[in-house]
Backbone atoms as SQL, in Angstrom:
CREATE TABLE atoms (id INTEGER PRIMARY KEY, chain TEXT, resi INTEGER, resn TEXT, atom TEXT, x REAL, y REAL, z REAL);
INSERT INTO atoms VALUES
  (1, 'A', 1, 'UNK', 'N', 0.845, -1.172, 0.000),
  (2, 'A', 1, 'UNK', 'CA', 0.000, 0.000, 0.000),
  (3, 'A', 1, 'UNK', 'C', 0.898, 1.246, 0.000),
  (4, 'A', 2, 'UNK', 'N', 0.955, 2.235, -0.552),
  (5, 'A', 2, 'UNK', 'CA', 1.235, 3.372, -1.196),
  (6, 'A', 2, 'UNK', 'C', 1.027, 4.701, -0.275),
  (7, 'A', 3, 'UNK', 'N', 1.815, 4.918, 0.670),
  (8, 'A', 3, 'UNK', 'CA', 1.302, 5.990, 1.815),
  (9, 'A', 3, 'UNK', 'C', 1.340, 7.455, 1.580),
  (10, 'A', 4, 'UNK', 'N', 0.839, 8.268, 1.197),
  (11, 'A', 4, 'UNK', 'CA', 1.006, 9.710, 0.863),
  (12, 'A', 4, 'UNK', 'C', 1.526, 10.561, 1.715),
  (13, 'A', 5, 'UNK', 'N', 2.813, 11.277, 1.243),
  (14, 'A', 5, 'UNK', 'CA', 3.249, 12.022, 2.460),
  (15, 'A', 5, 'UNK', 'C', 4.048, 13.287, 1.983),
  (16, 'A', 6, 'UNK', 'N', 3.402, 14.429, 2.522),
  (17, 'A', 6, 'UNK', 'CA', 3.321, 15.888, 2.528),
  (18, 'A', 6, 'UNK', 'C', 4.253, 16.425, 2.866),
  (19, 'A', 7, 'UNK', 'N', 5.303, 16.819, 2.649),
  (20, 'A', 7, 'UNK', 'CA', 6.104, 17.530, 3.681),
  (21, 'A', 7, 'UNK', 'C', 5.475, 18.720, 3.987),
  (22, 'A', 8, 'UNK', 'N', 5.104, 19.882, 5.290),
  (23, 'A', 8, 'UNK', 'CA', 4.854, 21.257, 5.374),
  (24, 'A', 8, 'UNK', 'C', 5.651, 21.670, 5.717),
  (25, 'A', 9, 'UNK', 'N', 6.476, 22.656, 5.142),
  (26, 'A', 9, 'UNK', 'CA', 7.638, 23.876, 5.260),
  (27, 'A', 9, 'UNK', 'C', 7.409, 24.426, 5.906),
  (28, 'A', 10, 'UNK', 'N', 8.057, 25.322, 6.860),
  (29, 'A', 10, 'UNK', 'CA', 8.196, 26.469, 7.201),
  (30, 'A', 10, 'UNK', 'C', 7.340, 28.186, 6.408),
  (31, 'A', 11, 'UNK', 'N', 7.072, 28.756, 6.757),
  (32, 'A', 11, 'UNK', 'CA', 6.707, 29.732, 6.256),
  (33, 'A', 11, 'UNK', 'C', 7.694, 31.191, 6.385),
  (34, 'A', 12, 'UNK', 'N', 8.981, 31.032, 7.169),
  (35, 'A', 12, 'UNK', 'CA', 9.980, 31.656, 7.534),
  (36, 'A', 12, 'UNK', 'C', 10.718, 32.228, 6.016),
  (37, 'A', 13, 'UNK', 'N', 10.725, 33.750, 5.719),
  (38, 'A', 13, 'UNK', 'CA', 11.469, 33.769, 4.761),
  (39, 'A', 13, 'UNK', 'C', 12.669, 34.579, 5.500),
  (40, 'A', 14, 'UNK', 'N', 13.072, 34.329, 6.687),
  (41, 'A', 14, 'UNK', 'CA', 14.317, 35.272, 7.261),
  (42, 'A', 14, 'UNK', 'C', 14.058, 36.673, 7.563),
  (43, 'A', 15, 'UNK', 'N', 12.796, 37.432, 7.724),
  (44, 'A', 15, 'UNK', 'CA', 12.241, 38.772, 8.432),
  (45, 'A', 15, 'UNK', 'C', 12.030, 38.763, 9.091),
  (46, 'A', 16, 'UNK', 'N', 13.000, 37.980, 10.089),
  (47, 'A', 16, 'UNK', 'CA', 11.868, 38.296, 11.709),
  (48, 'A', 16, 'UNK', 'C', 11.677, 39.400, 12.300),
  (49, 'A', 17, 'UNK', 'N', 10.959, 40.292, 12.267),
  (50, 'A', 17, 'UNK', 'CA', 10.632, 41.448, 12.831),
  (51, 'A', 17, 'UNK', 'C', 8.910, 41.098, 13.553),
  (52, 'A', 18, 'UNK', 'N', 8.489, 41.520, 14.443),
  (53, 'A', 18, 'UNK', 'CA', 7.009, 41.498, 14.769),
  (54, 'A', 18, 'UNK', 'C', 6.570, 42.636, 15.240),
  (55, 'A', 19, 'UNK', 'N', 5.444, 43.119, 13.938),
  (56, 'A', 19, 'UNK', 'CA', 5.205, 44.167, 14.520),
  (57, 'A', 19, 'UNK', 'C', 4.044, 44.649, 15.443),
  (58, 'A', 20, 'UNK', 'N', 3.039, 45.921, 15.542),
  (59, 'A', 20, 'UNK', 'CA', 2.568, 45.962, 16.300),
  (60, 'A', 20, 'UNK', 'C', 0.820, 45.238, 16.515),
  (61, 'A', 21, 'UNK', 'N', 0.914, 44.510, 15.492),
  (62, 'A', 21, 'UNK', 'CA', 0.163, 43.499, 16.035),
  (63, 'A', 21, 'UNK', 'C', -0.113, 42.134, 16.431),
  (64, 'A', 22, 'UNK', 'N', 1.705, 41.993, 16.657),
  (65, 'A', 22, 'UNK', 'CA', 2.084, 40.931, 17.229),
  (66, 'A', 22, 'UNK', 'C', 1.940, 39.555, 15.951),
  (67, 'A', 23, 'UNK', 'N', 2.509, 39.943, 14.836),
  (68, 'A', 23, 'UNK', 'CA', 2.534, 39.048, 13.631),
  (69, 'A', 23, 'UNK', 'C', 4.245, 39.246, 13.403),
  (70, 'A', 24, 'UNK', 'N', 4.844, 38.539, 12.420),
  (71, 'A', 24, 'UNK', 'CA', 5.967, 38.506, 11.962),
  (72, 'A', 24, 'UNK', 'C', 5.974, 39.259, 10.708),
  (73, 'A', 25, 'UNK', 'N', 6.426, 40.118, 10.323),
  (74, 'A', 25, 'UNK', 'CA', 6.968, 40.991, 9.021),
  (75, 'A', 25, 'UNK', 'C', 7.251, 40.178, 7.871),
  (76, 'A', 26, 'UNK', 'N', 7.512, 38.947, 7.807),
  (77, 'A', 26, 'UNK', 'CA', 8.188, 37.773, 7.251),
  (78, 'A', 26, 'UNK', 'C', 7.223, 37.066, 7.195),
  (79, 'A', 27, 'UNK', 'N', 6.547, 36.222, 8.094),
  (80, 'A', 27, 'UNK', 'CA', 5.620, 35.078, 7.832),
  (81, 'A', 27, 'UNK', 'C', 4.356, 35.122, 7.968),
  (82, 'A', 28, 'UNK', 'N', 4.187, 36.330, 8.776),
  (83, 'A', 28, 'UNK', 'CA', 2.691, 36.868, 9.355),
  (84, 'A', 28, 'UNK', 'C', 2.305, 35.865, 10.481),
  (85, 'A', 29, 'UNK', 'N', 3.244, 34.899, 11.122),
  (86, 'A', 29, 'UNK', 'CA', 2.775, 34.081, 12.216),
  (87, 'A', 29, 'UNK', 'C', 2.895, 34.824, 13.432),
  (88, 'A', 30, 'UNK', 'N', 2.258, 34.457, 14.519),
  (89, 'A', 30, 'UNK', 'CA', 1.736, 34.915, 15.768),
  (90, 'A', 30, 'UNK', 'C', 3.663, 34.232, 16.514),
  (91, 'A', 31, 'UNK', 'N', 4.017, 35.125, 17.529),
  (92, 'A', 31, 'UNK', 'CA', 5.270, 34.475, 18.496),
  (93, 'A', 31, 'UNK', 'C', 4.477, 32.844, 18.908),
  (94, 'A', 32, 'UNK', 'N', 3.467, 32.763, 19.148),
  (95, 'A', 32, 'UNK', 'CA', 2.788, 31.356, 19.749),
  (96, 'A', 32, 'UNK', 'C', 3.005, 30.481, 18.708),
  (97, 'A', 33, 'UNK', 'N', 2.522, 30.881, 17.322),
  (98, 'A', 33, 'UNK', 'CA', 2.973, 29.817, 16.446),
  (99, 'A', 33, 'UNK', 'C', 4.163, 29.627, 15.381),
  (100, 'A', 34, 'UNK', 'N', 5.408, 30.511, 16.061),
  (101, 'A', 34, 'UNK', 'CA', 6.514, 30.231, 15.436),
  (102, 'A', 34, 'UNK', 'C', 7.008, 29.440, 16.674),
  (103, 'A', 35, 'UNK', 'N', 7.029, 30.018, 17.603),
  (104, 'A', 35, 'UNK', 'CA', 7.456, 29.081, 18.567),
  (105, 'A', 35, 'UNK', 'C', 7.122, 27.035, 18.899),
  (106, 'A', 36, 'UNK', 'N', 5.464, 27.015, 18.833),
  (107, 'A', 36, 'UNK', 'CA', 5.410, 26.097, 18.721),
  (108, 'A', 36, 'UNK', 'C', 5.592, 25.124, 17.110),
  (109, 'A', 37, 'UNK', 'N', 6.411, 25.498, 16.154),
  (110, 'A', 37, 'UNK', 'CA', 5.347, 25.311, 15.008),
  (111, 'A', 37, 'UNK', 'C', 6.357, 23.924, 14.615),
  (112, 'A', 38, 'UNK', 'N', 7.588, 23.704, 15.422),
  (113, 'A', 38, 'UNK', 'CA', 8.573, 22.554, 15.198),
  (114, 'A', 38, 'UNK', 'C', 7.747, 21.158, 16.343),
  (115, 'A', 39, 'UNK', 'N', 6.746, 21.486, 17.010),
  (116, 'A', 39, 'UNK', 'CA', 5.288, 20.209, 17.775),
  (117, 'A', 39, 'UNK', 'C', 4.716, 20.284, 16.991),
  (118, 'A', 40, 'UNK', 'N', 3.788, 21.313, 16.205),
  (119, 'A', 40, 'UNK', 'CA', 3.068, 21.017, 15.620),
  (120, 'A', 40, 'UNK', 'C', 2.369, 20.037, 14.744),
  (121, 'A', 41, 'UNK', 'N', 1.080, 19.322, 14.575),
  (122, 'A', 41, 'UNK', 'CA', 1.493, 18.366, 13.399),
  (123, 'A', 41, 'UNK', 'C', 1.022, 18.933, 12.136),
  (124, 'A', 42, 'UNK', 'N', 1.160, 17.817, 11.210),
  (125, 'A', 42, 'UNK', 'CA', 1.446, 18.333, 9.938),
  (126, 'A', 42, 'UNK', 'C', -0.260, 19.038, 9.536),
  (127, 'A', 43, 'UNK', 'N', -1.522, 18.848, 10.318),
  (128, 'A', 43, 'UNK', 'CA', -2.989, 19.175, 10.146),
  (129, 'A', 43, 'UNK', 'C', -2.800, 20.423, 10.589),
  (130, 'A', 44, 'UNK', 'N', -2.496, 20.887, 11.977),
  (131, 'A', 44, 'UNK', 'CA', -2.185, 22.483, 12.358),
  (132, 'A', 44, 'UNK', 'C', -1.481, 22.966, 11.110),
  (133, 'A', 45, 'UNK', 'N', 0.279, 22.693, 10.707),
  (134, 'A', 45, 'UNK', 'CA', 1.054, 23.146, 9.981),
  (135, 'A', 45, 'UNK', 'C', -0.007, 23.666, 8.433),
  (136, 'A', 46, 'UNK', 'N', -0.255, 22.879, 8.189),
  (137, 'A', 46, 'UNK', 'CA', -1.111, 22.897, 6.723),
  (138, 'A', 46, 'UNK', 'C', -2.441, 24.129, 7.191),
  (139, 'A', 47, 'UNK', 'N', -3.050, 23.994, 7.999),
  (140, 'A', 47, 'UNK', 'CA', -3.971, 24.806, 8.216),
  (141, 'A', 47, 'UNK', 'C', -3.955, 26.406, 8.327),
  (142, 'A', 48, 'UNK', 'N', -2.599, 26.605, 8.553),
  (143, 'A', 48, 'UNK', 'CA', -1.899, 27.839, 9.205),
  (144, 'A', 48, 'UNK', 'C', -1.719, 28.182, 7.317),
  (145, 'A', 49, 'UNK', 'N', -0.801, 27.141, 6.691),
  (146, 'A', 49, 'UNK', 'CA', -0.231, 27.807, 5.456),
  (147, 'A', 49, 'UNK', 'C', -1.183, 28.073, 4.828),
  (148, 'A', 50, 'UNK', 'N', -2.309, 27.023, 4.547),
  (149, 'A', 50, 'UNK', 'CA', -3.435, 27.555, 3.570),
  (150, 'A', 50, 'UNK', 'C', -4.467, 28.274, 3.869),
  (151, 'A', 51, 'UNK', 'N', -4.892, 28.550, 4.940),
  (152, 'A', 51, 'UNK', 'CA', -5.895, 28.890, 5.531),
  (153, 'A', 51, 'UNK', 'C', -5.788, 30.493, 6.576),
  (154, 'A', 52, 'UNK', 'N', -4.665, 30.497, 7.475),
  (155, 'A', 52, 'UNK', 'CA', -4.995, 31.761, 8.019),
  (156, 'A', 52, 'UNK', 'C', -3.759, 32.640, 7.266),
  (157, 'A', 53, 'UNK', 'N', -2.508, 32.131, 7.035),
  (158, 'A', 53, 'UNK', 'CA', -1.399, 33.139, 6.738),
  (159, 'A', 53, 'UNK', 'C', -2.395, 33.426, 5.687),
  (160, 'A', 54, 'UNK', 'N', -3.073, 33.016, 4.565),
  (161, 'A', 54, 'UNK', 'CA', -3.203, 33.963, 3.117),
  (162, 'A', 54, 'UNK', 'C', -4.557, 35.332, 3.837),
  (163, 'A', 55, 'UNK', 'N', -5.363, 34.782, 4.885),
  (164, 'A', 55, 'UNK', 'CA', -6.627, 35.460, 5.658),
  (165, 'A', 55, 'UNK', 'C', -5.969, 36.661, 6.088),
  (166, 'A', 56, 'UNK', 'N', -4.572, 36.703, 6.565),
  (167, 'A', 56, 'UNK', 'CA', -3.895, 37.489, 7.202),
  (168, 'A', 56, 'UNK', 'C', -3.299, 38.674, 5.852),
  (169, 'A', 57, 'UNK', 'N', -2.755, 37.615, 5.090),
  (170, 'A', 57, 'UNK', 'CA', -1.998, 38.132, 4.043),
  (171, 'A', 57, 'UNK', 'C', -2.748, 39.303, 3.210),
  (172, 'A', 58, 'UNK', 'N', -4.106, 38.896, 3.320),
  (173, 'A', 58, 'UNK', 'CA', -5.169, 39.669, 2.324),
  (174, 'A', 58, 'UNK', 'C', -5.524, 40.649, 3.122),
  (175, 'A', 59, 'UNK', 'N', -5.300, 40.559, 4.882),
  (176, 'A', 59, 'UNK', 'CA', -6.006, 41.778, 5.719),
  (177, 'A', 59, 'UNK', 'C', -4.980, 42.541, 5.545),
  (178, 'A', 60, 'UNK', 'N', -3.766, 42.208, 5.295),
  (179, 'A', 60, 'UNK', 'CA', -2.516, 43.622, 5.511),
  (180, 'A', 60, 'UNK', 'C', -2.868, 44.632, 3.753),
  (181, 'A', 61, 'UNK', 'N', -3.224, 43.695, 2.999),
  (182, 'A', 61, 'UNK', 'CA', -3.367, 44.194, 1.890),
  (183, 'A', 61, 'UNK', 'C', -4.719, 45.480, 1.445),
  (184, 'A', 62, 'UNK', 'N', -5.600, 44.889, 2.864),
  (185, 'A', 62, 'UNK', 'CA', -6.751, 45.788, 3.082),
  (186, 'A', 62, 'UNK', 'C', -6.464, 47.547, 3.650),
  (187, 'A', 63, 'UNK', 'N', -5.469, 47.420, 4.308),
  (188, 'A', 63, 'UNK', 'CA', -4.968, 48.557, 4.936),
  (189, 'A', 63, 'UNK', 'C', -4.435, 49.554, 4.724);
């Protein structure tokens, strides 16, 4: 049987700066989820990349 397997990257492009709403300049992750994001499993990891960083990505773009 044939097991499918995902790697999820990092979202780190080397900006760590956080600014004042407590996001990263670089990844748009929260200090809570850069910190935890090496426990994480791969269902959190994936959820974060597809789902809130672009939610986030589109609110900075609102501003």
């Amino acid at each position: 049987m044939a097991t499918s397997f995902r790697a999820v990257l990092s979202p780190c492009i080397g900006v760590c700066e956080i600014d004042a709403q407590g996001l990263c300049a670089g990844c748009l992750r929260t200090l809570d989820e850069i910190a935890s994001w090496g426990t994480m499993g791969d269902a959190e990891r994936l959820r974060l990349m597809e789902a809130v960083l672009p939610m986030r990505e589109a609110g900075r773009a609102d501003d």
